[in-house]
C-alpha positions as a printed Julia matrix, in Angstrom:
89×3 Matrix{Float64}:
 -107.67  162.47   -88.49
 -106.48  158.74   -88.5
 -103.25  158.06   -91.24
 -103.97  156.38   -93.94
 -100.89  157.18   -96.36
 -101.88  156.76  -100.41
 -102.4   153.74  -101.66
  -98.57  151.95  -103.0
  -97.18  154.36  -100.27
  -95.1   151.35   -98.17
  -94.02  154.68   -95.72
  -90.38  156.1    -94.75
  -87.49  153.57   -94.26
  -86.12  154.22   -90.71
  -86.5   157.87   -90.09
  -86.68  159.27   -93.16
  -83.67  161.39   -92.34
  -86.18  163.39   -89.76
  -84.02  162.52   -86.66
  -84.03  165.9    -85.78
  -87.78  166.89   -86.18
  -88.38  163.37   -84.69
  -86.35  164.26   -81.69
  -88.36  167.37   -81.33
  -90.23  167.67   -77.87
  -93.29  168.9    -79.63
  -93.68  166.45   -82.06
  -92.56  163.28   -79.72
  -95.44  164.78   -77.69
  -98.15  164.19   -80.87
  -96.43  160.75   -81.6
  -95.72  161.26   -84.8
  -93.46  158.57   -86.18
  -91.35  159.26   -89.89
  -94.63  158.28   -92.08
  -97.08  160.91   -90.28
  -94.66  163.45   -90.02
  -93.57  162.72   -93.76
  -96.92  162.99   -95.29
  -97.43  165.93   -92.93
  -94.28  167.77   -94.39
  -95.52  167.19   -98.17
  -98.92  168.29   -97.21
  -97.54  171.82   -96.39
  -95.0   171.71   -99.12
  -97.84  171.47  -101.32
  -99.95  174.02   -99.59
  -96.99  176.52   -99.08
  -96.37  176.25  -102.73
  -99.95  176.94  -103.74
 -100.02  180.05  -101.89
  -96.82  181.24  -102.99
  -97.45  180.6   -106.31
 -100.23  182.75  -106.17
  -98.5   185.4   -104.11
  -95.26  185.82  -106.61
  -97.19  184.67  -109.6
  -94.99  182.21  -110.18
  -96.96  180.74  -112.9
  -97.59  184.68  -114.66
 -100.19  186.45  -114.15
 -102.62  184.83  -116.36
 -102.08  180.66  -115.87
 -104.89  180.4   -112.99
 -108.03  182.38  -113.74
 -109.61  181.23  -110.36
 -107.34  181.27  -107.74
 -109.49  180.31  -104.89
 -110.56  177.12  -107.08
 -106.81  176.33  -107.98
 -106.48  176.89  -103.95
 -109.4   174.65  -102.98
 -108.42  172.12  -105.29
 -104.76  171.69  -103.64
 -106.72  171.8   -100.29
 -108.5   168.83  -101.6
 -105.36  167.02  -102.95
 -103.63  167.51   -99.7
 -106.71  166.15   -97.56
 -106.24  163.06   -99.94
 -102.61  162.51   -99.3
 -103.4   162.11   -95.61
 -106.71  160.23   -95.73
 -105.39  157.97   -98.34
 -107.34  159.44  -101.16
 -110.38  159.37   -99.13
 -111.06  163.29  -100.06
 -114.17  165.49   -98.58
 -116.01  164.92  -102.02
């Protein structure tokens, strides 16, 4: 999927403080630069954090009555923040 960060996103200043993930063979090798791999990084956060929210019930046991909604909807969100809002809907 081409980048296109969120709109009023200008992207990471230098590295970002990545040097080490940017250094990475792995990720050199799907020439990533500090914007992708930022974006990338607070794409999982956010997913991560979904599921472990619902895992722990971090938010008690009642706050989401439809957790594969609340899950799809963060799926959504995170498809935004690396199309540039452009979402599946």
């Amino acid at each position: 999927m081409p980048l296109r960060p969120p709109r009023g996103y200008a992207g990471v200043a230098g590295s970002g403080g990545l040097d080490g993930l940017l250094a990475d063979p792995g990720i050199q090798a799907l020439g990533a630069d500090a914007t992708r791999l930022t974006l990338g990084l607070a794409v999982w956060a956010m997913i991560m954090g979904a599921v472990t929210a619902e895992v722990f019930s971090q938010y008690g046991t009642q706050a989401i009555s439809d957790p594969a909604a609340h899950f799809a909807e963060v799926v959504e969100l995170a498809v935004g923040v690396i199309a540039g809002g452009q979402t599946g809907r």
